[in-house]
C-alpha positions in Angstrom: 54.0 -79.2 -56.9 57.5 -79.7 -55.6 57.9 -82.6 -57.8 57.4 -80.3 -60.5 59.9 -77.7 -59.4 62.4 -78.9 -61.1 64.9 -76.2 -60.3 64.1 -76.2 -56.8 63.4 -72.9 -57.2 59.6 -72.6 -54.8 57.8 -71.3 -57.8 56.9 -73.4 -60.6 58.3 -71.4 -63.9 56.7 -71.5 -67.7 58.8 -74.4 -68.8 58.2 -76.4 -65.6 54.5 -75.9 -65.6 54.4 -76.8 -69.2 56.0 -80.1 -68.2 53.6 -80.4 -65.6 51.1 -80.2 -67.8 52.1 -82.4 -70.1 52.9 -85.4 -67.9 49.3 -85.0 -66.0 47.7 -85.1 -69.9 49.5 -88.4 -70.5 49.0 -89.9 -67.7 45.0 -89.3 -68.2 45.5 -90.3 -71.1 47.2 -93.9 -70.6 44.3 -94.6 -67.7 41.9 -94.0 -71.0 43.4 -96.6 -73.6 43.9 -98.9 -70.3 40.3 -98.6 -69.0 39.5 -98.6 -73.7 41.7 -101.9 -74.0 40.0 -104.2 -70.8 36.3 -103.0 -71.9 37.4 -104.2 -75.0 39.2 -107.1 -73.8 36.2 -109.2 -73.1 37.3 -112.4 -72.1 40.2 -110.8 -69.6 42.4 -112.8 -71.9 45.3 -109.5 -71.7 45.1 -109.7 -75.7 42.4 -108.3 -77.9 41.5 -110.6 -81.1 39.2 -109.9 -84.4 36.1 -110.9 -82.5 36.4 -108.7 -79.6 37.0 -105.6 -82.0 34.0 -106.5 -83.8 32.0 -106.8 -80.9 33.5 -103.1 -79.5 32.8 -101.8 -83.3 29.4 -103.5 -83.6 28.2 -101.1 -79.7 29.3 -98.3 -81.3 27.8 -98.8 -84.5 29.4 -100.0 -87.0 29.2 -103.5 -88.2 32.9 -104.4 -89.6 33.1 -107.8 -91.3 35.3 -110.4 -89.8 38.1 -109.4 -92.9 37.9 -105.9 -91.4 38.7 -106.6 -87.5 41.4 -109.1 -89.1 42.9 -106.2 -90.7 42.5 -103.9 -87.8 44.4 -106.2 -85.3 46.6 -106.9 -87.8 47.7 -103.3 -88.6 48.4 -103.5 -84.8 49.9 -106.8 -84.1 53.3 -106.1 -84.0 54.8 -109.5 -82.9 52.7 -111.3 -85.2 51.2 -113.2 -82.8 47.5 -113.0 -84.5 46.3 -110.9 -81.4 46.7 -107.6 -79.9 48.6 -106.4 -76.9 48.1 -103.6 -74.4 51.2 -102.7 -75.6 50.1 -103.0 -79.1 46.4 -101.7 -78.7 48.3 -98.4 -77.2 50.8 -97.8 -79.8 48.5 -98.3 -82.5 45.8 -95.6 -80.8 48.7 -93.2 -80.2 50.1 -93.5 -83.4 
């Protein structure tokens, strides 16, 4: 709470619990896509490729074909490295 008093005021104002708020729903949020990205990330590699999205699509369902997870880390792949990052894998779910 005193972290969160940002006008050192005792009392945590509207604005300031807003804030509060707000940074508790993102970090919940980040442990989410983290915890999302290693189940994922099957082979612990730190990257998520075209197989591994299938294989996470295919458990919940649908069955993508390989074009399809290709297109998917692609639309993520920002470095062009053929794979997906945390980094990546984040700013694509956020997006």
């Amino acid at each position: 709470m005193k972290a969160a008093d940002s006008d050192g005021g005792g009392t945590l104002d509207l604005d300031e619990f807003i804030s509060l708020v707000i940074r508790v729903n993102i970090a919940i949020l980040q442990a989410k896509l983290v915890a999302a990205f290693k189940a994922i990330d099957t082979d612990g590699s730190g990257y998520i490729v075209a197989s591994e999205i299938g294989a996470a699509m295919k458990t919940l369902g649908y069955n993508l074909t390989e074009d399809q997870t290709k297109q998917l880390v692609q639309a993520a792949d920002a470095d062009g490295d053929g794979k997906m990052s945390m980094e990546e894998f984040v700013r694509i779910m956020l997006a």
